[in-house]
C-alpha positions as CSV (number, residue, x, y, z in Angstrom):
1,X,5.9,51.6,-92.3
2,X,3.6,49.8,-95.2
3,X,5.8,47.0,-95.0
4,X,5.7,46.9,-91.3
5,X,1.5,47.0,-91.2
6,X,1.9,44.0,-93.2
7,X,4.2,42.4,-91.3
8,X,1.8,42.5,-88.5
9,X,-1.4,41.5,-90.1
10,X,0.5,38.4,-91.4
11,X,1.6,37.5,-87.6
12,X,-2.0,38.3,-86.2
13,X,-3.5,35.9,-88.8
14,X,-1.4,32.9,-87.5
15,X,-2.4,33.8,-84.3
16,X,-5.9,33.4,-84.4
17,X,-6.2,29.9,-83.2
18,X,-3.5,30.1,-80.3
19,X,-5.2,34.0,-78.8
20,X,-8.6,31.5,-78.7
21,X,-7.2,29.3,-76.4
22,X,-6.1,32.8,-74.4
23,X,-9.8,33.4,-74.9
24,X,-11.2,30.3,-73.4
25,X,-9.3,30.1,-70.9
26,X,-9.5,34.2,-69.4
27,X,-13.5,32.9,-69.3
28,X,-12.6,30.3,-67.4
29,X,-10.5,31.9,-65.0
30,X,-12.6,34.8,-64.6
31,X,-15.5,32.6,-63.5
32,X,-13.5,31.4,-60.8
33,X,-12.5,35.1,-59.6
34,X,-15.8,36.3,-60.4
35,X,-17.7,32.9,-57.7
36,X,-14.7,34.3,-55.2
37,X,-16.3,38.1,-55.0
38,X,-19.9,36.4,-54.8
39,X,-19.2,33.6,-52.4
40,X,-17.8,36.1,-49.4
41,X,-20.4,38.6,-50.8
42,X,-17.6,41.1,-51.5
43,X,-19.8,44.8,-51.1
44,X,-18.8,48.7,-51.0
45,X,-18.0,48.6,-47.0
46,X,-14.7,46.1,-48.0
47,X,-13.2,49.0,-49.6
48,X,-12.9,51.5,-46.5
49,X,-9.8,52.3,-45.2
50,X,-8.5,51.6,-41.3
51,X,-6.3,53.1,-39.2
52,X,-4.3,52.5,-36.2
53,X,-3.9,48.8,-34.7
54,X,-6.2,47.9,-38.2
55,X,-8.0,45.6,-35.2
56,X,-11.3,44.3,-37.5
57,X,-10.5,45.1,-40.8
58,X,-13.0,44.1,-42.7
59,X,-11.9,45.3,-46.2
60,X,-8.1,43.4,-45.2
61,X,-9.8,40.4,-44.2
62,X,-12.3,39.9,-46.9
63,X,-9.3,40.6,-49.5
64,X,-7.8,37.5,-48.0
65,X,-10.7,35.1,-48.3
66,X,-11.0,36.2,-51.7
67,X,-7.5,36.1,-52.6
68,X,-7.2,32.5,-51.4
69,X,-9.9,31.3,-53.1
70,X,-9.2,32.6,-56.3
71,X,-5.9,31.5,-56.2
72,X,-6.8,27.9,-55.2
73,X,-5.5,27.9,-51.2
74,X,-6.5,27.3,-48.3
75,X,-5.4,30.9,-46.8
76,X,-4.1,34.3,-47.7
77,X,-1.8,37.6,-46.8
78,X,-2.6,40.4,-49.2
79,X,-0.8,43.4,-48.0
80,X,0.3,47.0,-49.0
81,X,3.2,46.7,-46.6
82,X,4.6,43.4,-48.7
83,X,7.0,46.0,-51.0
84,X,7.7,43.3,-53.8
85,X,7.3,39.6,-54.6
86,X,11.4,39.2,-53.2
87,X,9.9,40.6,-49.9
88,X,7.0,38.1,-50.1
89,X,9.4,35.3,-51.0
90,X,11.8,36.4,-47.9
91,X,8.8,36.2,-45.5
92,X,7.9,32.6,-46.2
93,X,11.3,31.6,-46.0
94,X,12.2,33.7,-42.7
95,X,8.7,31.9,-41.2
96,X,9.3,28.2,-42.0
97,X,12.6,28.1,-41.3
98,X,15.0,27.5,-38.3
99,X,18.4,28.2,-37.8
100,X,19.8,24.3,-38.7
101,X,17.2,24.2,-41.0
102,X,18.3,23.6,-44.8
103,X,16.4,24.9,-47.8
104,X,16.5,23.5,-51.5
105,X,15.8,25.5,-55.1
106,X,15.2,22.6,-57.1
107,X,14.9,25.6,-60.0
108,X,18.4,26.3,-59.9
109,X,19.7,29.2,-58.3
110,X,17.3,32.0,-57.8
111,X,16.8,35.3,-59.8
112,X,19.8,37.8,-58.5
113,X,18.0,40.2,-56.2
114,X,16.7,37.2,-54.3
115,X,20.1,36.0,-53.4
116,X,21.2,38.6,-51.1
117,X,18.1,37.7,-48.9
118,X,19.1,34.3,-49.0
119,X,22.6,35.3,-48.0
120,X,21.0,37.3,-44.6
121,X,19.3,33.8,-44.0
122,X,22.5,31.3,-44.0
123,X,24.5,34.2,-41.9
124,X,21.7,33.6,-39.5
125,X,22.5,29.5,-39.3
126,X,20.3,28.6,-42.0
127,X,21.1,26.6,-45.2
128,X,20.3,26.9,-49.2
129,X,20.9,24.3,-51.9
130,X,20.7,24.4,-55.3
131,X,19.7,21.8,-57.8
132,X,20.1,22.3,-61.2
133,X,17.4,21.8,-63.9
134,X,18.2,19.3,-66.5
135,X,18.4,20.3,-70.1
136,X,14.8,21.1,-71.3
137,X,13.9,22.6,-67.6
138,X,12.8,19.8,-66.5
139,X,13.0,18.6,-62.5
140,X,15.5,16.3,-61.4
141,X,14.0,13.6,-59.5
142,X,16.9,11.4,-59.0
143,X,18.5,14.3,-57.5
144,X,16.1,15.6,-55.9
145,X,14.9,12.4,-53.9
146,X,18.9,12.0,-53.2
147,X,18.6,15.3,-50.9
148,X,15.4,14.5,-49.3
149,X,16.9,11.9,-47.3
150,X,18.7,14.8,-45.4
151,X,16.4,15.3,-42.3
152,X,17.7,18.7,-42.0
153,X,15.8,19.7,-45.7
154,X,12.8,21.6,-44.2
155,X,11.6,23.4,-47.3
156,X,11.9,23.2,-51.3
157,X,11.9,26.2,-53.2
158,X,10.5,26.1,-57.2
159,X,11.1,29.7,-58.8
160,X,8.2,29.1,-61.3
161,X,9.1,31.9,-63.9
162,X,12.9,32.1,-66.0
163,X,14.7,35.2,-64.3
164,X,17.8,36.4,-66.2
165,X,18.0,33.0,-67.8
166,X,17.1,31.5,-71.4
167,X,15.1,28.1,-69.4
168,X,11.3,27.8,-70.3
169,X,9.0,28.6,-67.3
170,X,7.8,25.9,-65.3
171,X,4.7,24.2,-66.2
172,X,1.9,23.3,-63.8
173,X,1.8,19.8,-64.8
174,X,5.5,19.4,-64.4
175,X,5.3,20.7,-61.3
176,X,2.0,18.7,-60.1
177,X,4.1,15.1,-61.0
178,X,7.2,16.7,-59.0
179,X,5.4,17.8,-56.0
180,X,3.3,14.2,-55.7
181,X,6.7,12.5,-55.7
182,X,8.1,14.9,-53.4
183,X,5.4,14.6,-50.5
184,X,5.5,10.6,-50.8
185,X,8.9,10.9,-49.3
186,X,8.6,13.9,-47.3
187,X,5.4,14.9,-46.7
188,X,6.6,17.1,-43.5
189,X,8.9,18.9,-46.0
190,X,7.2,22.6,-47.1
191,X,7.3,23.5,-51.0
192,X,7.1,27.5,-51.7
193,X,6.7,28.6,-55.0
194,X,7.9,31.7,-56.6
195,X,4.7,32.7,-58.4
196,X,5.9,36.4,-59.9
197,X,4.5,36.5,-63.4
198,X,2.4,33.3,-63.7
199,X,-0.4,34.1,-62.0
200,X,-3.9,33.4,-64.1
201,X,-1.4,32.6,-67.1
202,X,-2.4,28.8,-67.0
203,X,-6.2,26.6,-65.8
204,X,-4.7,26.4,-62.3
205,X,-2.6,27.8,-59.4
206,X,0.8,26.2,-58.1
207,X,-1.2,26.0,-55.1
208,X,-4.0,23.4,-57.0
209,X,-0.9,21.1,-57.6
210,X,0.5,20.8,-54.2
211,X,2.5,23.6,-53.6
212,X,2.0,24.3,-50.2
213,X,2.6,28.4,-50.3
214,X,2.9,30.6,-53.5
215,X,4.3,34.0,-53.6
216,X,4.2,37.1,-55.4
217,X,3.7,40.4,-56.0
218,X,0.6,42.9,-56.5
219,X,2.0,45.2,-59.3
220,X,2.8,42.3,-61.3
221,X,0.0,39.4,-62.7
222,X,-2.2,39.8,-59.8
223,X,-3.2,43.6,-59.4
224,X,-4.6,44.0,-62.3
225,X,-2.4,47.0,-63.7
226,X,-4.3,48.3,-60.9
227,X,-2.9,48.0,-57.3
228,X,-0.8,50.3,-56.2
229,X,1.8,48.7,-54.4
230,X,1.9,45.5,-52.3
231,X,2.3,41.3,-52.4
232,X,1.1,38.4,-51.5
233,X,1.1,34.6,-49.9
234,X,-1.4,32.0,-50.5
235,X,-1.3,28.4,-49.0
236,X,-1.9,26.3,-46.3
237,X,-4.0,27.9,-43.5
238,X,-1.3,26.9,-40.9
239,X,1.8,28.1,-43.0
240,X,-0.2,31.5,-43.9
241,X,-1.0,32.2,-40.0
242,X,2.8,31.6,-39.4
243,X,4.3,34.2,-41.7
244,X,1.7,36.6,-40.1
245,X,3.8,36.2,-37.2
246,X,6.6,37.0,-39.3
247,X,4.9,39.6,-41.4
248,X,4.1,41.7,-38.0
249,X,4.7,40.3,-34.7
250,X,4.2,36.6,-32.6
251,X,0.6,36.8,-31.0
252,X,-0.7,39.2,-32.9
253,X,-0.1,37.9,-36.4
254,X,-2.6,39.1,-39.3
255,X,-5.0,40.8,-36.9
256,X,-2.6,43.9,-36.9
257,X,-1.9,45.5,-39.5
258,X,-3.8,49.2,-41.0
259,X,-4.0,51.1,-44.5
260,X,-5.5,54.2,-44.6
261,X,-6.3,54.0,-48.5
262,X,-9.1,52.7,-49.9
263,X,-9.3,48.8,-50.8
264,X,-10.5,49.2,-53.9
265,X,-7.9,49.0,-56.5
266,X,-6.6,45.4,-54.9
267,X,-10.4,44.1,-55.0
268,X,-10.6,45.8,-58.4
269,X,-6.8,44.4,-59.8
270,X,-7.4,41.2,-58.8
271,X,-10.6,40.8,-60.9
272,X,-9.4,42.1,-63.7
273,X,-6.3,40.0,-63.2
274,X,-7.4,37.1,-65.9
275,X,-8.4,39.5,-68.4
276,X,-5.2,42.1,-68.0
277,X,-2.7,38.7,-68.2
278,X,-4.8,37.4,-71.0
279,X,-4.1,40.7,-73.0
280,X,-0.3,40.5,-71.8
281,X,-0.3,36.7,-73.4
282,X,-1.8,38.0,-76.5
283,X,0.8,40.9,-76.9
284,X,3.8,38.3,-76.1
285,X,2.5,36.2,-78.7
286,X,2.6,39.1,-81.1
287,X,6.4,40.4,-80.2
288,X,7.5,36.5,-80.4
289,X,6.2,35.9,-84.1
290,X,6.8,39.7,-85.4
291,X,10.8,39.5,-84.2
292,X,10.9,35.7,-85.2
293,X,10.1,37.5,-89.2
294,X,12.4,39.6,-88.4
295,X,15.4,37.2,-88.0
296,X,15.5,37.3,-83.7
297,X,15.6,34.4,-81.4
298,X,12.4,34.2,-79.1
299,X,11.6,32.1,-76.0
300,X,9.0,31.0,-76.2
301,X,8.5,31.0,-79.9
302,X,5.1,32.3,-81.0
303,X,4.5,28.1,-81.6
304,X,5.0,27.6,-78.0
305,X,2.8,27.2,-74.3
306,X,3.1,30.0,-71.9
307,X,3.1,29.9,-68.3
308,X,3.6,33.1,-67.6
309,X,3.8,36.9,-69.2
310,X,7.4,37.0,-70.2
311,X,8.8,37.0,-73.6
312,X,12.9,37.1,-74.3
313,X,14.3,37.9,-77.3
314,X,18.0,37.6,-78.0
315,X,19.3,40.5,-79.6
316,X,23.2,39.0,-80.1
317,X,24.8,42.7,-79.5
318,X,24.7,45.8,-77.1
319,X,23.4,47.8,-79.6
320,X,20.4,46.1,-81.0
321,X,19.5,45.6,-77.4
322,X,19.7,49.0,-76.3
323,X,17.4,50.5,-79.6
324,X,14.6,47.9,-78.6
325,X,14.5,49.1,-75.1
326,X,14.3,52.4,-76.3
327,X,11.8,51.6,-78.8
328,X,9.5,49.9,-75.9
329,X,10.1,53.5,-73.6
330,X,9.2,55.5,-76.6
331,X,5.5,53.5,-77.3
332,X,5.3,54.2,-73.3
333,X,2.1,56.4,-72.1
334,X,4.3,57.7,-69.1
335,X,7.9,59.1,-69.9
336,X,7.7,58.3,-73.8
337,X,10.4,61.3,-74.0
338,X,12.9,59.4,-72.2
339,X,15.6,58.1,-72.9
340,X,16.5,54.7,-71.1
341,X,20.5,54.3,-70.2
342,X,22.2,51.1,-69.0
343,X,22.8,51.9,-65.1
344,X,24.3,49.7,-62.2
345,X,21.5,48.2,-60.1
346,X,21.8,47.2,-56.8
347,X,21.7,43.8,-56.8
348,X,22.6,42.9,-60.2
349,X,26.5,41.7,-61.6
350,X,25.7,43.8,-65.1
351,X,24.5,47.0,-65.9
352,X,21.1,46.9,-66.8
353,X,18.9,49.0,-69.1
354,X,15.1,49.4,-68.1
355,X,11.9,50.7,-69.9
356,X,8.7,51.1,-67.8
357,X,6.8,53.7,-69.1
358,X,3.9,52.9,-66.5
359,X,1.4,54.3,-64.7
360,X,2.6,52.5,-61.0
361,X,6.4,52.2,-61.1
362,X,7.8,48.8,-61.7
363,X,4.4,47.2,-62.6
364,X,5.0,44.8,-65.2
365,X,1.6,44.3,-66.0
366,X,2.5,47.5,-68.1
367,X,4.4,46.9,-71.3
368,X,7.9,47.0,-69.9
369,X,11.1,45.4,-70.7
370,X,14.2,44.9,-68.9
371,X,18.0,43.4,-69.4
372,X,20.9,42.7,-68.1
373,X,24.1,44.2,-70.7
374,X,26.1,40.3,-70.8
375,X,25.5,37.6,-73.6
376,X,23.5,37.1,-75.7
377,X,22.2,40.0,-75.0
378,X,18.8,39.2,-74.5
379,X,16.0,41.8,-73.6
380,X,12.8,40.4,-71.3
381,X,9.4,41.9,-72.2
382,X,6.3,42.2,-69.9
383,X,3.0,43.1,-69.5
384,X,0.8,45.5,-71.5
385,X,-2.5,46.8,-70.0
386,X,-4.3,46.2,-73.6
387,X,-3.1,44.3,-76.8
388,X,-3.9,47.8,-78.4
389,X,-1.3,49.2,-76.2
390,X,1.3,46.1,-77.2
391,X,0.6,46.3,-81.6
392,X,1.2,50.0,-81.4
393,X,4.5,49.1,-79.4
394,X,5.7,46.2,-81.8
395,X,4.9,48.5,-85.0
396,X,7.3,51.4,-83.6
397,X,10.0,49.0,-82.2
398,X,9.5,47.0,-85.9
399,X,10.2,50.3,-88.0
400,X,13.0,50.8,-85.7
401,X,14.7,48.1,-86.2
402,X,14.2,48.5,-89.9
403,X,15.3,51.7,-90.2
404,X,18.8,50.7,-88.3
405,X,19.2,48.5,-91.2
């Protein structure tokens, strides 16, 4: 354990200078959120709860304004009834698309519980292309100016984060040059951005850039560690009021739409949003260099930029993969007694082992870590409420590891 200890003072050390820049920019960040509250004079009365039609909800609507304008949009849907970010994502695409319509992932092809949905789209008459990244993640403009001379392209999906895969996460300023060049060909052509676990984890917003609607979900980046359930859209004001349609019902839209539950813990999540991602950076950064001593291949390296919350780590074998998991459940404030087993879940070609010792289930704001069982057998950490939390989590998984050895 000695040996550990010192292992992790030695990695915090040669971290000072990059959890600075974490620093500087979590003040930044919450400055914005913070002018958000203050400019639509956020007050006690937002928090109530509604009921029935939710005609007038004040605490809904104010969530919006605030939402939007943190997240650098013109418009906003924060709701309870959004289950997940794949739900979110579903809605845009369900809204601004028409059977003949095509759709293009310029990301590649999307995350694996994502696909089905798209599968119940195309059955319905509408299409989905992919488009590769090229080597380095990295847009491909060529190709991607080659499809926009199909009319029929309607919309252009970006899935900002990595998935199951080893690419680096999108950068906003990759995305800013791709999205200029994009609209000066098509600027009729929508661009939705899969936002899930890059929110507040760079200066700006897809949304800043040109992205005309970002999506996500609540128990991830956005809430906190604090909302309970729920998920988002933020964009252009016309594209917004169009998935209310889809989100409820034509006519009526957003205006519908109750939650008998108090307010509070998505007006609270989302300002504590920059500081709880900041603290999720800093405990990536940690895991990255401490496994990278310790012989395992990280992405991103503790050397590297993040744009979002996720850290891999490629383990080579089952087994290794499997202890670490277990390591993560064990440093877990909720169910640190269990054991986590590889299980087959819907949606997914591989077994996949799961540890989420957290407070809301599924919120990866909370140190978690998932992964499918296929090579290189690579585990995908999130989250962690404080760093605290996340060095008393790398020492135990640390000494595991050793001990195995």
């Amino acid at each position: 354990m000695h040996h550990i200890e010192e292992l992790i003072a030695a990695a915090e050390a040669s971290l000072q200078a990059a959890f600075a820049k974490i620093d500087a920019r979590e003040l930044a960040l919450q400055a914005r959120v913070l002018q958000a509250f203050q400019n639509n004079r956020v007050s006690a009365r937002h928090f109530a709860p509604s009921n029935g039609y939710g005609y007038d909800d004040v605490g809904r609507d104010c969530l919006d304004k605030v939402f939007a304008e943190a997240m650098e949009a013109e418009d906003a849907l924060v709701r309870p009834q959004i289950a997940n970010g794949t739900h979110a994502i579903f809605l845009a695409l369900s809204a601004l698309l028409l059977p003949g319509d095509t759709a293009v992932s310029i990301s590649g092809a999307p995350y694996d519980t994502l696909c089905t949905a798209i599968d119940s789209l195309c059955s319905r008459g509408t299409g989905f292309e992919e488009l590769p990244l090229l080597p380095g993640a990295s847009f491909d403009m060529p190709a991607i100016a080659a499809v926009l001379c199909n009319p029929k392209i309607k919309l252009i999906y970006i899935q900002r984060s990595r998935g199951y895969t080893n690419r680096s996460t999108l950068p906003i300023a990759d995305m800013e040059s791709c999205f200029c060049e994009i609209k000066k060909q098509r600027p009729d052509c929508a661009i939705l951005v899969d936002n899930c676990y890059g929110e507040f984890a760079e200066a700006h917003e897809p949304t800043a850039v040109g992205a005309d609607v970002i999506a996500g979900s609540l128990i991830k980046n956005p809430g906190g560690g604090i909302a309970p359930t729920g998920g988002y859209l933020a964009g252009r004001a016309d594209l917004i009021e169009k998935i209310g349609y889809t989100l409820t019902v034509p006519g009526c839209g957003r205006e519908i739409g109750s939650y008998e539950a108090s307010y509070r813990p998505y007006y609270q999540g989302l300002f504590m949003a920059p500081h709880t991602v900041a603290q999720c950076q800093k405990t990536a950064l940690l895991f990255a260099s401490v496994l990278e001593k310790l012989g395992y291949r990280c992405a991103p390296t503790s050397k590297e930029e993040r744009g979002d919350i996720i850290q891999s780590v490629a383990f080579g074998n089952k087994q290794d993969l499997i202890a670490f998991c277990r390591a993560i459940q064990a440093a877990a404030p909720v169910d640190g007694f269990v054991t986590p087993e590889p299980w087959a879940m819907p949606g997914y070609a591989d077994p996949v082992i799961m540890a989420a010792g957290t407070f809301v289930q599924g919120a990866t704001t909370e140190l978690s870590c998932d992964a499918p069982l296929r090579p290189p057998f690579t585990a995908y950490l999130q989250g962690s409420l404080t760093y605290a939390h996340g060095k008393l989590a790398i020492l135990r998984a640390a000494a595991a590891f050793i001990e195995q050895r």
